[in-house]
C-alpha positions in Angstrom: 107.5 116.0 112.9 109.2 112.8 112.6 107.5 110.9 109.7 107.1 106.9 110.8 106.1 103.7 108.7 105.6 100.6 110.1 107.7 97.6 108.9 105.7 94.4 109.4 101.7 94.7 110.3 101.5 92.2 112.7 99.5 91.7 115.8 101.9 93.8 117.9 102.2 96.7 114.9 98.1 96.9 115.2 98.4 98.1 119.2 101.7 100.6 118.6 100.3 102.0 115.2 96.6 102.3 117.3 98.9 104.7 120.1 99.9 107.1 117.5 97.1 109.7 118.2 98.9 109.9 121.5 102.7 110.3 120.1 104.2 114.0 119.9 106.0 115.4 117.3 105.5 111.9 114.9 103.1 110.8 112.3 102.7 107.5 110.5 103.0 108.1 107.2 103.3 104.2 105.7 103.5 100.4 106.1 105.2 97.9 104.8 104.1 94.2 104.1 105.0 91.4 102.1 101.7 91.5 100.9 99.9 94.4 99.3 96.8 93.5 99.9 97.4 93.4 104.4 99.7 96.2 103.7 96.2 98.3 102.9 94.0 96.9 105.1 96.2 98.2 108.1 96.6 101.5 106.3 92.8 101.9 106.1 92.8 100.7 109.5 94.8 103.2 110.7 94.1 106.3 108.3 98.1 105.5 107.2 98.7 107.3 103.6 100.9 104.8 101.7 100.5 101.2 102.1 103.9 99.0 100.1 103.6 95.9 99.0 107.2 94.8 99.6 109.6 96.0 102.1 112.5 97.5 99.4 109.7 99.9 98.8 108.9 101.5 101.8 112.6 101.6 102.4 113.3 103.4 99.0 110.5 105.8 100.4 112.5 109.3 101.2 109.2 111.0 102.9 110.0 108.3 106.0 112.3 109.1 108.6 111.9 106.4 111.2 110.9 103.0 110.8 109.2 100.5 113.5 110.4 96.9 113.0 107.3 94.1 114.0 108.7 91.3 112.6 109.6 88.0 114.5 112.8 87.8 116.3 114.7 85.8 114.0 114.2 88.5 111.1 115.2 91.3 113.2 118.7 91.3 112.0 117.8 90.9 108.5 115.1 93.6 108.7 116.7 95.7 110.9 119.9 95.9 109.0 117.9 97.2 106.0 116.4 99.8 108.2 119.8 100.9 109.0 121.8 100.8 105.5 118.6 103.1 104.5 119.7 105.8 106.4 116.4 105.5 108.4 115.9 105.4 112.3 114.9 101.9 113.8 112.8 101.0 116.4 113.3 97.3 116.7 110.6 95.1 118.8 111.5 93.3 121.7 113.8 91.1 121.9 116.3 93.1 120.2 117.3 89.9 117.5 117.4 86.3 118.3 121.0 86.1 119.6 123.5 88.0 121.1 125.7 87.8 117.9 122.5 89.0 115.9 122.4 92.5 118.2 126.0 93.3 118.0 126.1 93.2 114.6 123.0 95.4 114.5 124.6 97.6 117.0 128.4 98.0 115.5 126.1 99.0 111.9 124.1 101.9 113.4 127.2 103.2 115.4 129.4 102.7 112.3 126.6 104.5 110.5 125.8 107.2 112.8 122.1 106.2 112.7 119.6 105.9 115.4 118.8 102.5 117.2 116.6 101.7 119.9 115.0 98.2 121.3 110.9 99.1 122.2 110.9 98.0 125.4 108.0 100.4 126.1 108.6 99.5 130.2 111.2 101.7 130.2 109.0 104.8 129.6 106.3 103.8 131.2 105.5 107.2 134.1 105.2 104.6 137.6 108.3 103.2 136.1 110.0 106.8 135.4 109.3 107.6 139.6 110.4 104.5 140.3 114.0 105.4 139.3 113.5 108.9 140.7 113.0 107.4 144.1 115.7 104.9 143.9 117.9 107.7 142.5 117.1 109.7 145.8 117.6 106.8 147.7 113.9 106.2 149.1 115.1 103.0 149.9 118.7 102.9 150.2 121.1 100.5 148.5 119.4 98.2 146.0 120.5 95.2 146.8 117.7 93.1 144.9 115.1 92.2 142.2 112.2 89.9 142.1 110.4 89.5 138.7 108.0 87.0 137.1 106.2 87.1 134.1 103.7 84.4 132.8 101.6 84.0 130.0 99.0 81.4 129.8 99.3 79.7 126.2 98.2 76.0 124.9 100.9 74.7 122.8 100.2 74.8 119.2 102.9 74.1 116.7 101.5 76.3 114.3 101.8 79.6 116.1 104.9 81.8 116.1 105.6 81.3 119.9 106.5 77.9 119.8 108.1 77.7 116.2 112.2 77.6 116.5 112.4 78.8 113.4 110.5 82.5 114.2 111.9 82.6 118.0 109.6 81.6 119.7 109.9 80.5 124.1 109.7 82.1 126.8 113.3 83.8 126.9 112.9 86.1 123.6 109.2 86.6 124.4 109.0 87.0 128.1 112.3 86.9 129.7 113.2 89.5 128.0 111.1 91.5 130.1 112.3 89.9 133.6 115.8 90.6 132.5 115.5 93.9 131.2 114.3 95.3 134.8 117.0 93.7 137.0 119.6 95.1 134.6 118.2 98.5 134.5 117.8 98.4 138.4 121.1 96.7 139.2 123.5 96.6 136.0 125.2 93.5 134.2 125.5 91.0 136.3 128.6 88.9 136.6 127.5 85.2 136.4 123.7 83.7 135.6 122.6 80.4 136.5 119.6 79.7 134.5 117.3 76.7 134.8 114.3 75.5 132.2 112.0 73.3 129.9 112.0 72.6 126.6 108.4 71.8 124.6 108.1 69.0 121.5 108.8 71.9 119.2 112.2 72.6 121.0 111.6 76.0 122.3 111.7 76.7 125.9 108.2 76.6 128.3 109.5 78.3 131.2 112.7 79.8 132.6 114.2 81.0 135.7 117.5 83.1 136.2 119.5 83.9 139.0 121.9 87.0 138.5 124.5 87.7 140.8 126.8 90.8 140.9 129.6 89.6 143.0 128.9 91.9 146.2 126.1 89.9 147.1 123.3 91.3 145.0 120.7 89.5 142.8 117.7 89.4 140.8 115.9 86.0 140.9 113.7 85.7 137.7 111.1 83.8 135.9 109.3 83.6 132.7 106.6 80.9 131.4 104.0 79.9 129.6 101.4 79.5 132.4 100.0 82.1 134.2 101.6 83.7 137.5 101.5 87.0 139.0 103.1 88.8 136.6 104.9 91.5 139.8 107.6 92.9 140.4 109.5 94.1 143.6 112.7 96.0 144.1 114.7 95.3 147.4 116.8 97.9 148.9 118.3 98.5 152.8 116.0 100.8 154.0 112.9 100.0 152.0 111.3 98.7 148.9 109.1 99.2 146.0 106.6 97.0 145.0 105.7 96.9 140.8 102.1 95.4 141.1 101.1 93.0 138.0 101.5 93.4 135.2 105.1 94.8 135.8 105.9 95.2 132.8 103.2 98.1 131.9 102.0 99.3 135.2 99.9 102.0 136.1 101.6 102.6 140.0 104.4 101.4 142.4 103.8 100.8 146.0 106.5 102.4 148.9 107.6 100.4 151.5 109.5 101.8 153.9 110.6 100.6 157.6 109.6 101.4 161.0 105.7 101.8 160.9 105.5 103.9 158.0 101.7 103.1 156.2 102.7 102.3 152.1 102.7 105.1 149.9 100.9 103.9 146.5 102.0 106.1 144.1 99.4 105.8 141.0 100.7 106.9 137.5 99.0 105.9 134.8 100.4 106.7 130.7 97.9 108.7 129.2 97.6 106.3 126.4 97.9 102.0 126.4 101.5 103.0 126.7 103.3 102.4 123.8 103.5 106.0 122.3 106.3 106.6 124.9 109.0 104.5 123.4 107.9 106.2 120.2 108.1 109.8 121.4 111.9 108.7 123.1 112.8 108.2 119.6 111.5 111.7 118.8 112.8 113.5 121.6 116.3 112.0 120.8 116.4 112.6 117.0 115.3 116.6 118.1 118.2 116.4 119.8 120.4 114.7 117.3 121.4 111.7 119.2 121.5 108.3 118.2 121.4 106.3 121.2 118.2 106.8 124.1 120.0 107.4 127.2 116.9 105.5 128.7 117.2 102.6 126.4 121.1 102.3 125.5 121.9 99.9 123.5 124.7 98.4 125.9 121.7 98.1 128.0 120.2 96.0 125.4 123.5 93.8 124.6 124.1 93.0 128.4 120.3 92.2 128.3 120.9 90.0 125.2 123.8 88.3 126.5 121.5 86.6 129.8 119.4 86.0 126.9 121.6 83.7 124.9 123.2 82.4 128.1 120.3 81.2 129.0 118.9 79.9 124.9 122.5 77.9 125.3 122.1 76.5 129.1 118.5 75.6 128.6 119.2 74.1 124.6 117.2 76.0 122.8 119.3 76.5 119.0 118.3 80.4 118.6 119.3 81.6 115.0 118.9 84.9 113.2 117.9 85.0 109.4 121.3 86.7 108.2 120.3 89.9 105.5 120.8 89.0 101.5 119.3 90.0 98.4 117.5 86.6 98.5 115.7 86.5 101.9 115.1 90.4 103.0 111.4 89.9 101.4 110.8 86.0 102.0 109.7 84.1 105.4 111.0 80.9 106.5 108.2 78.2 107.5 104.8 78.3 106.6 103.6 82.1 108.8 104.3 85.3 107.2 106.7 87.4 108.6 104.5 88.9 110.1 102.5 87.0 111.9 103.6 87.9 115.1 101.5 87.1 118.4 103.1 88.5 121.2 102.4 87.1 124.9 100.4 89.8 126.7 100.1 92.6 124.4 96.7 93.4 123.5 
């Protein structure tokens, strides 16, 4: 039983810490918060034992095993790194850090210290997404040869929330295209150039942006992610067939077969047994069990080449991503006016 604590209760921490009735072989045992006082009220929330009032704390606490980090992207190196020089597994919320230099450092520390590391992109586990890669395993639809992927999230502009604060990460690339990106590279790999197109708001993060990926054999993955509404679907192209990720992509319940030549589509309907977010925790699980400290599912090469499209596309677009480096001085204390963590995450409810 892999003993869990939750490392920022924010808006995002409510819906994973919510899934935990449906997580196997883990319990959460504690949360962490810069303030007591919201560090209780989610553990009363969520019949949690031990609620910290500062993050040293829970990491001093030897009864967790596994932490959950739901802070906004530019503490995630800071936080994370904590995690890490604890001795404790991390689950880190999407996007990994706020720049490609953030996530190797975090990566090169938990391979240095043998610990586990994993980014929570929950897609990944989700079961239409699981046959999905089955089928194009088997080749059900031959050679993939390319990916279409949107994902939009209507939200008025409001300089006070998270999303469109510079300081805390906020855009569309860390929050949404992370998503977009994160399927065509599990699909097709790293790609080998990006063109990237986009918006900036008055605040300076980004309001939209589009990728192109190319592989240099003629394959790609055509992108988008904004802060308007849109389809939110997905499709995967291959030469004798293709599967179609009905919205929203990133958590679906069931994939659609095409295939050639008459054939009616085969809807194949898979829904998690919970919202969905217990399955990145019980990959975490399953790997410690088996002593590993890398998901084969969720690598964390995956989520550096992921990371790198990221930043390429931060630095094309102009968008001055930063991480809050981790000292004595700033583990515990938030930049800007919102707490830590007071994260609202596009689409997550």
């Amino acid at each position: 039983m892999v003993r869990w604590a939750v490392l920022g209760p924010g808006r995002i921490a409510e819906s994973v810490a919510g899934d935990f009735p449906h997580v196997a072989d883990g319990e959460l045992v504690a949360v962490g918060s810069r303030s007591l006082e919201r560090a209780e009220q989610f553990a009363r929330a969520h019949g949690i034992a031990r609620a910290y009032g500062s993050y040293d704390e829970l990491l001093a606490d030897a009864e967790v095993d596994a932490v959950y980090v739901a802070t906004p992207h530019t503490w995630h190196v800071a936080h994370g790194t904590a995690v890490l020089e604890a001795g404790k597994a991390l689950l880190m919320e999407k996007s990994f850090t706020a720049t490609l230099a953030g996530a190797e450092s975090l990566v090169a520390l938990a391979r240095a210290r043998g610990v586990f590391a994993m980014e929570a992109m929950w897609t990944r586990f989700q079961p239409a997404i699981v046959r999905m890669r089955e089928l194009i395993a088997e080749g059900a639809i031959g050679e993939v040869r390319g990916v279409e992927a949107d994902l939009g999230a209507e939200r008025p502009f409001d300089p006070e929330d998270r999303l469109f604060s510079l300081d805390l990460g906020g855009g569309t690339i860390l929050d949404l295209g992370v998503y977009v990106v994160s399927l065509a590279q599990m699909v097709l790999g790293n790609p080998t150039s990006v063109a990237v197109t986009g918006s900036l708001m008055s605040s300076g993060v980004d309001g939209e942006s589009s990728y192109l990926l190319s592989y240099g054999d003629g394959r790609s993955a055509t992108l988008r992610a904004a802060f308007y509404s849109s389809p939110g679907a997905a499709r995967v192209v291959g030469t004798k067939g293709w599967i179609d990720i009905p919205p929203r992509f990133h958590h679906p319940d069931r994939i659609v077969l095409h295939r050639p030549g008459g054939t009616d589509p085969e809807e194949i309907v898979l829904p998690p047994a919970s919202r969905g977010y217990s399955l990145e925790v019980d990959e975490v699980n399953r790997c410690l069990a088996a002593g590993l400290t890398e998901s084969p599912t969720m690598p964390l090469d995956d989520t550096l080449a992921v990371q790198a499209v990221l930043q390429q596309a931060a630095d094309e677009i102009g968008v001055p991503l930063t991480d809050h480096l981790p000292t004595p001085t700033n583990f515990q204390r938030s930049s800007g006016q919102k707490s830590v963590e007071s994260v609202v995450t596009p689409d997550r409810r």
